[in-house]
PDB file with SEQRES, HELIX, SHEET and CRYST1 records, atoms N, CA, C and O in Angstrom:
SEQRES   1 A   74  UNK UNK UNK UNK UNK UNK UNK UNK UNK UNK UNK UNK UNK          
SEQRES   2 A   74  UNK UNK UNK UNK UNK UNK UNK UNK UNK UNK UNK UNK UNK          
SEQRES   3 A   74  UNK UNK UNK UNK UNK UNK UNK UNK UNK UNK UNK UNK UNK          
SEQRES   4 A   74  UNK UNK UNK UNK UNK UNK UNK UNK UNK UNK UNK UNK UNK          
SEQRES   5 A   74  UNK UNK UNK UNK UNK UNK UNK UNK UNK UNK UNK UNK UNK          
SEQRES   6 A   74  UNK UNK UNK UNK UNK UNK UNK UNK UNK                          
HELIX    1 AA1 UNK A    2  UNK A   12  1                                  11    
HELIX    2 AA2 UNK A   14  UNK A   30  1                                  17    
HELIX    3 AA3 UNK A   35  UNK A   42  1                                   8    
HELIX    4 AA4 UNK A   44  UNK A   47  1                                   4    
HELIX    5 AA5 UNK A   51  UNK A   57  1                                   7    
HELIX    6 AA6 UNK A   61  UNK A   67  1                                   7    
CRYST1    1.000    1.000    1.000  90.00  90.00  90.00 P 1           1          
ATOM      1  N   UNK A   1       0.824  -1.195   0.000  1.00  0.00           N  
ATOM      2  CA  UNK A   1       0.000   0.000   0.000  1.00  0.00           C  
ATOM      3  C   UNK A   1       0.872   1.265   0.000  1.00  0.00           C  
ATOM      4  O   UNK A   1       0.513   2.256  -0.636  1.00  0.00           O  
ATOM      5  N   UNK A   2       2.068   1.242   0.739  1.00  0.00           N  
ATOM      6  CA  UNK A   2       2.389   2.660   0.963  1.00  0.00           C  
ATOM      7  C   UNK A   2       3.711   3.282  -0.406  1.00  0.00           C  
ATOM      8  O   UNK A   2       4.186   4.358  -0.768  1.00  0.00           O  
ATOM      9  N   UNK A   3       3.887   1.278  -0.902  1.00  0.00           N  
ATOM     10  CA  UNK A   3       4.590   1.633  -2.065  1.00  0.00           C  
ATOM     11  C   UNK A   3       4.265   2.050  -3.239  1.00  0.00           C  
ATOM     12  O   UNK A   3       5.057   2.412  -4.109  1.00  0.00           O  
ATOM     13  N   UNK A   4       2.470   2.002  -3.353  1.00  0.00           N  
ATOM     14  CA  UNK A   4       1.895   2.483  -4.539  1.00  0.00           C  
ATOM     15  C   UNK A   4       1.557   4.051  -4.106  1.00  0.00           C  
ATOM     16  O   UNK A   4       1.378   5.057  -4.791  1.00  0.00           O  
ATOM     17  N   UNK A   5       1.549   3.847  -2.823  1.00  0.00           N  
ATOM     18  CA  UNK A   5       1.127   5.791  -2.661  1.00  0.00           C  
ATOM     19  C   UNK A   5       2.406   6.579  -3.179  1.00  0.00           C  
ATOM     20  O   UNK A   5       2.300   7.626  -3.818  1.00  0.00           O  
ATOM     21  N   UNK A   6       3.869   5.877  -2.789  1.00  0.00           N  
ATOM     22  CA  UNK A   6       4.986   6.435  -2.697  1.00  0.00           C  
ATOM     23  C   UNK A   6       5.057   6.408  -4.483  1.00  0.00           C  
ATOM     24  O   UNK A   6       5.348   7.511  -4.945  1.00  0.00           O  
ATOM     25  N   UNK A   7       4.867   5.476  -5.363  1.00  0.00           N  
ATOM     26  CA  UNK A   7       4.891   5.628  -6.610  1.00  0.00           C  
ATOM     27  C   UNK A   7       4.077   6.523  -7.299  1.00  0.00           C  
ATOM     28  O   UNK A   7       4.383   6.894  -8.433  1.00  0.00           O  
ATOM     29  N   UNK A   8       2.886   6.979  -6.628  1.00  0.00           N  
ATOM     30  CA  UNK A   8       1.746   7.915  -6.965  1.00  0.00           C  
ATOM     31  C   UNK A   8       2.835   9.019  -7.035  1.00  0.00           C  
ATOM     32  O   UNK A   8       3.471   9.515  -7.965  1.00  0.00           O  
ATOM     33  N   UNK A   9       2.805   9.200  -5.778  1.00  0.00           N  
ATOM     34  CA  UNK A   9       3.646  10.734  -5.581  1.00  0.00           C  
ATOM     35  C   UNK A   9       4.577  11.279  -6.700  1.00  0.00           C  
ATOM     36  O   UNK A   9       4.599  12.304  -7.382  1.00  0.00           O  
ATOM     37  N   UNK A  10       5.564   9.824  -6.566  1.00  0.00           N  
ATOM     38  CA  UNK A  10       6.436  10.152  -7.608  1.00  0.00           C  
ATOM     39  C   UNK A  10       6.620  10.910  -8.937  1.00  0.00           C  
ATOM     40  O   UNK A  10       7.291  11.845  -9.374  1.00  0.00           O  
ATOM     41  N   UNK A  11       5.112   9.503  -9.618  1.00  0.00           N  
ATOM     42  CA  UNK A  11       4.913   9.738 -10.688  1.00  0.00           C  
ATOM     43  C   UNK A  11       3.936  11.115 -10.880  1.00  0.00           C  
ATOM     44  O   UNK A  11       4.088  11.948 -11.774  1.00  0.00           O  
ATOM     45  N   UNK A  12       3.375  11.133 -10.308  1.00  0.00           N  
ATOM     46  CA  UNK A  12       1.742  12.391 -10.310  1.00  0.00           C  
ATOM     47  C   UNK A  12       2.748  13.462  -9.960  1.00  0.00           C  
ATOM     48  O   UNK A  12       2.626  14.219 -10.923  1.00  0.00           O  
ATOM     49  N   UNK A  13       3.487  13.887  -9.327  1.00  0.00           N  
ATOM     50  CA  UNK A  13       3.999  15.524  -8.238  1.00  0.00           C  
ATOM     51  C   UNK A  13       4.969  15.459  -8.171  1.00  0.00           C  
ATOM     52  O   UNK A  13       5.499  15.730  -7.094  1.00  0.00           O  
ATOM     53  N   UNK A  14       5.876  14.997  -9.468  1.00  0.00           N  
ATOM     54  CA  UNK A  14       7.698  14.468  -8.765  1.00  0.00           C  
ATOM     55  C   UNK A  14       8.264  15.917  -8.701  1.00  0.00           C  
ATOM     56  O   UNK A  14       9.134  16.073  -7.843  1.00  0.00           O  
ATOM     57  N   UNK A  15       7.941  16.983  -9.433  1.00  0.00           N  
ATOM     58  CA  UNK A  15       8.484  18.153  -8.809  1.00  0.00           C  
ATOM     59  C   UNK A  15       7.974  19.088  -7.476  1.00  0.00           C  
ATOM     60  O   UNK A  15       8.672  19.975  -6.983  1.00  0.00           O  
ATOM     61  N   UNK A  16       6.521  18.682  -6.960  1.00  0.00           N  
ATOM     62  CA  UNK A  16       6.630  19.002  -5.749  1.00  0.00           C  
ATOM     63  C   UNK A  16       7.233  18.036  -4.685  1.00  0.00           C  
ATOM     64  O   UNK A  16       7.781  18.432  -3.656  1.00  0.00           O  
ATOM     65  N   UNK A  17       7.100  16.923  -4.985  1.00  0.00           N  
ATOM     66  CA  UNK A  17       7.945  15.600  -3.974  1.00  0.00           C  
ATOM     67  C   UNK A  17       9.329  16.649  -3.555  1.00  0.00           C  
ATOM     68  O   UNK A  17       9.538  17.275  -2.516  1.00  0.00           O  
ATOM     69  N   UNK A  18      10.345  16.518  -5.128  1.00  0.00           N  
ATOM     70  CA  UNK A  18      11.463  16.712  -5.080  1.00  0.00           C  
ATOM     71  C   UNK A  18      11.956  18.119  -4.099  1.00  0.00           C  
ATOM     72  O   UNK A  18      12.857  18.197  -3.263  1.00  0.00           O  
ATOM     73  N   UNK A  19      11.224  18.895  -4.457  1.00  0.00           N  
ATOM     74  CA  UNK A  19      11.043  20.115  -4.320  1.00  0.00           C  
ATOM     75  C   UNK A  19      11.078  20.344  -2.500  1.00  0.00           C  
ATOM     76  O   UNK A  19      11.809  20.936  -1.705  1.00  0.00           O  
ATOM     77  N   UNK A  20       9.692  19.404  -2.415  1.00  0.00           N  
ATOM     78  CA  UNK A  20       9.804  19.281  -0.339  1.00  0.00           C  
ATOM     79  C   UNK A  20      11.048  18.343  -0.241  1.00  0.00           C  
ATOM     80  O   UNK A  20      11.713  18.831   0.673  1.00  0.00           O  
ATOM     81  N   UNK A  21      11.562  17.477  -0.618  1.00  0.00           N  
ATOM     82  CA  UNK A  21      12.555  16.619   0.024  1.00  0.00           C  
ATOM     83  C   UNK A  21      14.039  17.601  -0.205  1.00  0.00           C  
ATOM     84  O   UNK A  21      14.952  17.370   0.588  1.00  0.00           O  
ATOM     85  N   UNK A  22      14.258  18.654  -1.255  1.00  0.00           N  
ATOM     86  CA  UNK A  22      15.238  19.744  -0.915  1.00  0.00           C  
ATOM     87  C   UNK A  22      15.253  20.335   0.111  1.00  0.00           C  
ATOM     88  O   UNK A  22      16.078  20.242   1.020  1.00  0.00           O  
ATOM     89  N   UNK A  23      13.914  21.287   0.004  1.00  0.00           N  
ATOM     90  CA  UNK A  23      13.607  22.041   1.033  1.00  0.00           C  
ATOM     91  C   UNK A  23      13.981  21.180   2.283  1.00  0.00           C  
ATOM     92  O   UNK A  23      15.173  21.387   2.512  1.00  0.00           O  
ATOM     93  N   UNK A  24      13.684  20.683   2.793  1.00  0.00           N  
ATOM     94  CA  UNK A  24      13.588  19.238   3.946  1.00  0.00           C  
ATOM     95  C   UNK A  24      15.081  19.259   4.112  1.00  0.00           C  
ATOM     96  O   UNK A  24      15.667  19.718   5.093  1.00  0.00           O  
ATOM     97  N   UNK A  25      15.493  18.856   3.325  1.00  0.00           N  
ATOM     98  CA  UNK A  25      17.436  18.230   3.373  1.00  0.00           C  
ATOM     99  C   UNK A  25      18.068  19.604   3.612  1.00  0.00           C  
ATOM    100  O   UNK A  25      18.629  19.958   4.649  1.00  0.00           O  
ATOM    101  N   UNK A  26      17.896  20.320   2.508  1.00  0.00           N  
ATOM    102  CA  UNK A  26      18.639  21.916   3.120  1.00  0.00           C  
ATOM    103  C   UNK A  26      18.473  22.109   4.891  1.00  0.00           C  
ATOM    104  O   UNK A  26      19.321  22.082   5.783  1.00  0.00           O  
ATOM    105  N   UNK A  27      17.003  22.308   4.920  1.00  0.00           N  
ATOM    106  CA  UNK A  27      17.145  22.939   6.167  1.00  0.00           C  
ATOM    107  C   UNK A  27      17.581  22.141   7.239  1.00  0.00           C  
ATOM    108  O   UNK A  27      17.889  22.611   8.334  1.00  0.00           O  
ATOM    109  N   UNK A  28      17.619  20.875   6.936  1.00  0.00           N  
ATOM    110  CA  UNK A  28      17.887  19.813   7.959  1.00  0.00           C  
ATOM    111  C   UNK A  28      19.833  20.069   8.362  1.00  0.00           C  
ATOM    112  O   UNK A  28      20.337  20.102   9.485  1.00  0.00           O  
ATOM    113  N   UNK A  29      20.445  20.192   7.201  1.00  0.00           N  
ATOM    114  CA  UNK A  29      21.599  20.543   7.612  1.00  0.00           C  
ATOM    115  C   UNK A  29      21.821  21.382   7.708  1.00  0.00           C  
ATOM    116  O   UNK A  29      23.040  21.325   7.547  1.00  0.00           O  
ATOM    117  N   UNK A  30      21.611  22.271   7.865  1.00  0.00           N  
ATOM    118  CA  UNK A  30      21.635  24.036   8.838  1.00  0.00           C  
ATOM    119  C   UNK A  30      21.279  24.072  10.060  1.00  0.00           C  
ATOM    120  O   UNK A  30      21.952  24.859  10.725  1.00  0.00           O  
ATOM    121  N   UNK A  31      20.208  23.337  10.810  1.00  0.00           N  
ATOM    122  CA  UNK A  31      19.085  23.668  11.629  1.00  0.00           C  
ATOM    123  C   UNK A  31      19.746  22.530  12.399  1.00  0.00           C  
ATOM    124  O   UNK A  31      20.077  21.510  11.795  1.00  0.00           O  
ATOM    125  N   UNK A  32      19.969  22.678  13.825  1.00  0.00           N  
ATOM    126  CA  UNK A  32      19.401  21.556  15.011  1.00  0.00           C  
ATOM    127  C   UNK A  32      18.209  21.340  15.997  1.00  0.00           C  
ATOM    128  O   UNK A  32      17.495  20.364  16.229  1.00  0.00           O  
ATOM    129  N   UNK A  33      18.254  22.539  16.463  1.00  0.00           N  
ATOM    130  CA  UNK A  33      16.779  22.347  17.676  1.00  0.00           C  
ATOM    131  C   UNK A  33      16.591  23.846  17.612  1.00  0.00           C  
ATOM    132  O   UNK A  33      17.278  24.738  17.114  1.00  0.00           O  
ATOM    133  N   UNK A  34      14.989  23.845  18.539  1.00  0.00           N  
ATOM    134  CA  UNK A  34      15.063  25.125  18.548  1.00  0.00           C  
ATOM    135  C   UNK A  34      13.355  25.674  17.943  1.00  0.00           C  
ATOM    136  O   UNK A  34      12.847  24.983  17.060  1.00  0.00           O  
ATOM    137  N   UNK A  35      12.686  26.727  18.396  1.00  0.00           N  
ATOM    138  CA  UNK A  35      11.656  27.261  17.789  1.00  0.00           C  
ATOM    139  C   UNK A  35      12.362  28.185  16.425  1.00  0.00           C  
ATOM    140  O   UNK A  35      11.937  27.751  15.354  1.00  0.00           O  
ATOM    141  N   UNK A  36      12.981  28.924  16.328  1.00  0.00           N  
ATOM    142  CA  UNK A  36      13.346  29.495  15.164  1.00  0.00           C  
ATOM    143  C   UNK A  36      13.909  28.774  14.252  1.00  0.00           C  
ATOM    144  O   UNK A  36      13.783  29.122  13.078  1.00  0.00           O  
ATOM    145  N   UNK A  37      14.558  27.762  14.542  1.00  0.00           N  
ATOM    146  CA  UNK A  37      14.978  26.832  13.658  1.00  0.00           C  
ATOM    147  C   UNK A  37      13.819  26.006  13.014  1.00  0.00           C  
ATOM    148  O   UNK A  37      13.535  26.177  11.829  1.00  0.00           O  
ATOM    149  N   UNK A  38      13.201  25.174  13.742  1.00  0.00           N  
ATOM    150  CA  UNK A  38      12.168  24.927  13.410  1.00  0.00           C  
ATOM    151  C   UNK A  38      11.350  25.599  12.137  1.00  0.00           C  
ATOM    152  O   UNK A  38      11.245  25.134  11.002  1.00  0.00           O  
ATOM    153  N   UNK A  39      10.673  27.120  12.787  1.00  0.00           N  
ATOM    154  CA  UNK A  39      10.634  27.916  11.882  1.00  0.00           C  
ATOM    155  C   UNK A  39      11.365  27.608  10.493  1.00  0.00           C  
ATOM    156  O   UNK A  39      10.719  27.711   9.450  1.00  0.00           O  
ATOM    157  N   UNK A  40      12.676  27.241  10.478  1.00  0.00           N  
ATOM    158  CA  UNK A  40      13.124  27.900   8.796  1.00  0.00           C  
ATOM    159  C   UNK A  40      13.230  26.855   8.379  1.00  0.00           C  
ATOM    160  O   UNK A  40      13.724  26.950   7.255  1.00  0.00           O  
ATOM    161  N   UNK A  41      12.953  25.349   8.770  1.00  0.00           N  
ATOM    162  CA  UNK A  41      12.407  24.414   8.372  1.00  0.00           C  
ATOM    163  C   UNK A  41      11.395  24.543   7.260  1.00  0.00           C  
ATOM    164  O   UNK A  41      11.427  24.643   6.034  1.00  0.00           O  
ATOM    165  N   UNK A  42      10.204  24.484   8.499  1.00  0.00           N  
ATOM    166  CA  UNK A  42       8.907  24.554   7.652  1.00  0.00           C  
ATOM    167  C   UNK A  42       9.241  25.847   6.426  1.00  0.00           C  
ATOM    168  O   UNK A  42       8.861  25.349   5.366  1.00  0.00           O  
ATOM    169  N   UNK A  43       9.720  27.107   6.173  1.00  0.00           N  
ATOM    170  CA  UNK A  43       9.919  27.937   5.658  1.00  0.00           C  
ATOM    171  C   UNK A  43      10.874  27.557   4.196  1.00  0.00           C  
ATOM    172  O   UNK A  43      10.773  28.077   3.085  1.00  0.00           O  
ATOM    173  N   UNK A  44      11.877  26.390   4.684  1.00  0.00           N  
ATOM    174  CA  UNK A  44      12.331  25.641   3.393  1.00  0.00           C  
ATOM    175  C   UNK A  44      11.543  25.198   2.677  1.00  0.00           C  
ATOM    176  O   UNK A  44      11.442  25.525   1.494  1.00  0.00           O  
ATOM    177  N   UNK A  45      10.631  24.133   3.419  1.00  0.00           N  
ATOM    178  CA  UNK A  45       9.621  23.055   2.454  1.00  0.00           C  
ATOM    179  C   UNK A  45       8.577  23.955   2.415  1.00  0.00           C  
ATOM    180  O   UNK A  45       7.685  23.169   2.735  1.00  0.00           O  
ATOM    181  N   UNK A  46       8.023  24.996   2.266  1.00  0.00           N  
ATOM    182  CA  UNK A  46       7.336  25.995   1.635  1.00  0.00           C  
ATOM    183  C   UNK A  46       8.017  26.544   0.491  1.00  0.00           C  
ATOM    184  O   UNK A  46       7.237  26.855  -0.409  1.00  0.00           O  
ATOM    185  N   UNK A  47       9.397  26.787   0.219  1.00  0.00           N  
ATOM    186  CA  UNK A  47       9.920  27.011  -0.732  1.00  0.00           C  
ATOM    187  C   UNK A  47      10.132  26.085  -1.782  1.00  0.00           C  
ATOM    188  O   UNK A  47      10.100  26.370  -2.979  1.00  0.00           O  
ATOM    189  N   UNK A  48      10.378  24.817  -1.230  1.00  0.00           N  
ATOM    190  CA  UNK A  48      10.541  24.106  -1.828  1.00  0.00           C  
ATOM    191  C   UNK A  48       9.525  23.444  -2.530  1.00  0.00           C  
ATOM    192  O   UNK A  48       9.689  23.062  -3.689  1.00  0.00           O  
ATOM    193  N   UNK A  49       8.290  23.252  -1.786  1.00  0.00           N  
ATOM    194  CA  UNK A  49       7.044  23.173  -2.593  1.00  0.00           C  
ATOM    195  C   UNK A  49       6.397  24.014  -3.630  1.00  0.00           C  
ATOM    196  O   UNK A  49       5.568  23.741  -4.498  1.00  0.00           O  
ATOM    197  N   UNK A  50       7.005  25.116  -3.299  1.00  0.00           N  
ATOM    198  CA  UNK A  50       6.188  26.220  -4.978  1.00  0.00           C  
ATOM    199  C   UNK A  50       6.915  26.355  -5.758  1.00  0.00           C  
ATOM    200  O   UNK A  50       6.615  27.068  -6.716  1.00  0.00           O  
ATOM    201  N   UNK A  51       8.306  25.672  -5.682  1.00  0.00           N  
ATOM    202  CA  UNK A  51       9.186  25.410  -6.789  1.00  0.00           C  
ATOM    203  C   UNK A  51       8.900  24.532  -7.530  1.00  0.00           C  
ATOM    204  O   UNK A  51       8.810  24.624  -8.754  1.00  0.00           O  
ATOM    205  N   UNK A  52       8.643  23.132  -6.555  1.00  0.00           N  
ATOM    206  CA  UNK A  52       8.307  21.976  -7.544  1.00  0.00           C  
ATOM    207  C   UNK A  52       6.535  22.053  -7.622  1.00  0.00           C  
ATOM    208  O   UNK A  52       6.101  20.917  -7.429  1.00  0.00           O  
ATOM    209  N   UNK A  53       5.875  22.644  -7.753  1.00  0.00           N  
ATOM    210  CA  UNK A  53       4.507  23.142  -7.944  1.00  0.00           C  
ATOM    211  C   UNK A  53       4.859  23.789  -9.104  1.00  0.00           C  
ATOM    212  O   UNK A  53       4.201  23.247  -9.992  1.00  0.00           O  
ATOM    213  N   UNK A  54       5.765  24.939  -9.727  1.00  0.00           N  
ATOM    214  CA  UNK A  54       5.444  25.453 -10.988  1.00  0.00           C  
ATOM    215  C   UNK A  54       6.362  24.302 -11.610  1.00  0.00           C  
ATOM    216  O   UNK A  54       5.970  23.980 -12.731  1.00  0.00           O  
ATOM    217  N   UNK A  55       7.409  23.650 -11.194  1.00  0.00           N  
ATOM    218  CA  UNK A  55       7.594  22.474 -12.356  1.00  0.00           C  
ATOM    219  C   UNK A  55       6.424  21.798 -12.618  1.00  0.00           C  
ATOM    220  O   UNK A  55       6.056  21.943 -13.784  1.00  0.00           O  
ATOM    221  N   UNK A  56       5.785  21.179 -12.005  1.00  0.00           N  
ATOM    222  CA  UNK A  56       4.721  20.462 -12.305  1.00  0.00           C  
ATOM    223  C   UNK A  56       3.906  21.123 -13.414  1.00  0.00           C  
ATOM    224  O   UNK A  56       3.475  20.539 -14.408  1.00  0.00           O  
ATOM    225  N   UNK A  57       3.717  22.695 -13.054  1.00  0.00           N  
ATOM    226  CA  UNK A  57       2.797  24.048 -13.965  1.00  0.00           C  
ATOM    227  C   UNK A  57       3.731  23.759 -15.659  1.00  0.00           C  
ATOM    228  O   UNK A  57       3.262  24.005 -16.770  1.00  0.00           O  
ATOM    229  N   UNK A  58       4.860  23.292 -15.414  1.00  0.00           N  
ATOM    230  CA  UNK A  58       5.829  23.606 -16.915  1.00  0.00           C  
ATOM    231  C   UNK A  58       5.704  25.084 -16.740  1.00  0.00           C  
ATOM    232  O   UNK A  58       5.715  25.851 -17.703  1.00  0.00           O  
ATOM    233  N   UNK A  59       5.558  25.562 -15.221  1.00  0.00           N  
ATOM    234  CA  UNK A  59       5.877  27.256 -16.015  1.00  0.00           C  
ATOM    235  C   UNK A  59       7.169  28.028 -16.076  1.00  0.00           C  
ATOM    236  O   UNK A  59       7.933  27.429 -15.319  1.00  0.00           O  
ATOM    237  N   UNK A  60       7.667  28.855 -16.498  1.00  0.00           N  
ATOM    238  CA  UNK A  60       8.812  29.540 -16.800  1.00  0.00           C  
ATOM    239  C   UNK A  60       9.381  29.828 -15.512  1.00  0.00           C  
ATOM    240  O   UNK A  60       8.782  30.566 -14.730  1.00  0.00           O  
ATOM    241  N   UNK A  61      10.520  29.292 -15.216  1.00  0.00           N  
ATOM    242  CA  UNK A  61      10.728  29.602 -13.673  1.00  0.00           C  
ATOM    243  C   UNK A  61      11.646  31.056 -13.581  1.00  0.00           C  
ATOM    244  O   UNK A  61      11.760  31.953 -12.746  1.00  0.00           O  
ATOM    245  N   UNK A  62      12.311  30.716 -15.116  1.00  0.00           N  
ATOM    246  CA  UNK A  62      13.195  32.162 -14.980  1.00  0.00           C  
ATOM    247  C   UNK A  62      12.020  33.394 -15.011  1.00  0.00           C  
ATOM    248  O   UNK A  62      12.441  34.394 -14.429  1.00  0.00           O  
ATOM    249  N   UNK A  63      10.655  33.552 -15.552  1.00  0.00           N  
ATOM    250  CA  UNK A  63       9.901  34.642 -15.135  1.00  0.00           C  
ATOM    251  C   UNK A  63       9.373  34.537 -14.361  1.00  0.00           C  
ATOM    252  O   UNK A  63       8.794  35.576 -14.042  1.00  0.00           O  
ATOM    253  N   UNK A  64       9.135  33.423 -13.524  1.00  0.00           N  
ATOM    254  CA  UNK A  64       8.598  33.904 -12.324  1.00  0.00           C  
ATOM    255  C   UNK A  64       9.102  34.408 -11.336  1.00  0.00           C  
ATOM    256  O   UNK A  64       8.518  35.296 -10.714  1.00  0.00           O  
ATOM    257  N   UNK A  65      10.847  33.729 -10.826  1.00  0.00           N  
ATOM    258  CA  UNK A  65      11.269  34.509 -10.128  1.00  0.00           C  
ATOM    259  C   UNK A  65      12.050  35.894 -10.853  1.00  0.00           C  
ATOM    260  O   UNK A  65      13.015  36.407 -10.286  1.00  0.00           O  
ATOM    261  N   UNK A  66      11.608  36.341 -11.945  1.00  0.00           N  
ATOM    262  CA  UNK A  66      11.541  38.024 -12.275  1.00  0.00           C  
ATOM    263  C   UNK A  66      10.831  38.366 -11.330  1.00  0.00           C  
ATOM    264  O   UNK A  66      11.339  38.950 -10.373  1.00  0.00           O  
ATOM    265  N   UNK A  67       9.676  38.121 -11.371  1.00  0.00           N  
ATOM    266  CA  UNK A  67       8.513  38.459 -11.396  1.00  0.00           C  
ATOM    267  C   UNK A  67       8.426  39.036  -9.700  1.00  0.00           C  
ATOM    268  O   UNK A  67       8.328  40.181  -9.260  1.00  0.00           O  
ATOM    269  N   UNK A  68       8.523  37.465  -8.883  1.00  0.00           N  
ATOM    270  CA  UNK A  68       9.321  37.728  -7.348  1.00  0.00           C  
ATOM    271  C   UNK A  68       9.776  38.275  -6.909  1.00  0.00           C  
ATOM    272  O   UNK A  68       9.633  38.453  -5.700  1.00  0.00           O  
ATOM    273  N   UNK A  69      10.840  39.041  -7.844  1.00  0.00           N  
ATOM    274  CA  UNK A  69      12.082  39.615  -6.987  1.00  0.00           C  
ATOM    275  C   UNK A  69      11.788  40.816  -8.204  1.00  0.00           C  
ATOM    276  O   UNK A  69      12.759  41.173  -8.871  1.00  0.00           O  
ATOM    277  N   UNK A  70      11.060  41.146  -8.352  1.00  0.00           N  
ATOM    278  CA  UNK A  70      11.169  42.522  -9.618  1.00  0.00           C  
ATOM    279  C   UNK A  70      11.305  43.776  -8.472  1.00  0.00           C  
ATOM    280  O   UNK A  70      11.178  43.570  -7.265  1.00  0.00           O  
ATOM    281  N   UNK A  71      11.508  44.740  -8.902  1.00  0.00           N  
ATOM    282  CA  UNK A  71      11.459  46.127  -8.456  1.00  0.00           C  
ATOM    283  C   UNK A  71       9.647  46.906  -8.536  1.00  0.00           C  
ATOM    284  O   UNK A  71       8.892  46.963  -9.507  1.00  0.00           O  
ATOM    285  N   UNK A  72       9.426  47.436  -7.018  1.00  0.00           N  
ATOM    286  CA  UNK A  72       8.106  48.154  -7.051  1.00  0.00           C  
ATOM    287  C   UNK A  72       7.846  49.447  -7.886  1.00  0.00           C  
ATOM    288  O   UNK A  72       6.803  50.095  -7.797  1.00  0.00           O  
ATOM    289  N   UNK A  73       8.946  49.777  -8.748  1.00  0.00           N  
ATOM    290  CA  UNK A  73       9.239  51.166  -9.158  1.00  0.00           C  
ATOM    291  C   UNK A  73       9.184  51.359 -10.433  1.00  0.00           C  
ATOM    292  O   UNK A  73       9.045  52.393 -11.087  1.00  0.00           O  
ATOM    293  N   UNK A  74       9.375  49.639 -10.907  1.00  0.00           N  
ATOM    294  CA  UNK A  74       9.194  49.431 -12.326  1.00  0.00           C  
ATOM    295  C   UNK A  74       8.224  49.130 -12.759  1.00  0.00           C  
ATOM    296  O   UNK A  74       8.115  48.964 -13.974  1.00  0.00           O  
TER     297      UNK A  74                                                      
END                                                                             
């Protein structure tokens, strides 16, 4: 059972999978204990999930993070 869920995932969301298991691994080796740490945990695999969320989209990642990080002036 949990090997067909784990193959679901794979196959259906492999860029949000991938995406939380970065996020996850990054922050895991930065971070030991701690409420703020903690914090930038969960704050990785939030990043890491809307990364592999627009892979999944096929959308342009180089415009989106334009788009992110653009200037309010422009």
């Amino acid at each position: 059972m949990l090997e067909k869920i784990i193959l679901y995932v794979i196959t259906e969301h492999r860029g949000k999978a991938v995406g939380i298991f970065l996020g996850l691994a990054a922050s895991i080796l930065f971070i030991n204990y701690g409420f703020w740490r903690s914090a930038f945990i969960v704050f990785c695999i939030f990043i890491g999930y809307q990364i592999g969320k627009k892979l999944d989209e096929n959308a342009d990642l180089e415009i989106w993070m334009k788009n992110l990080f653009k200037s309010k002036n422009s």
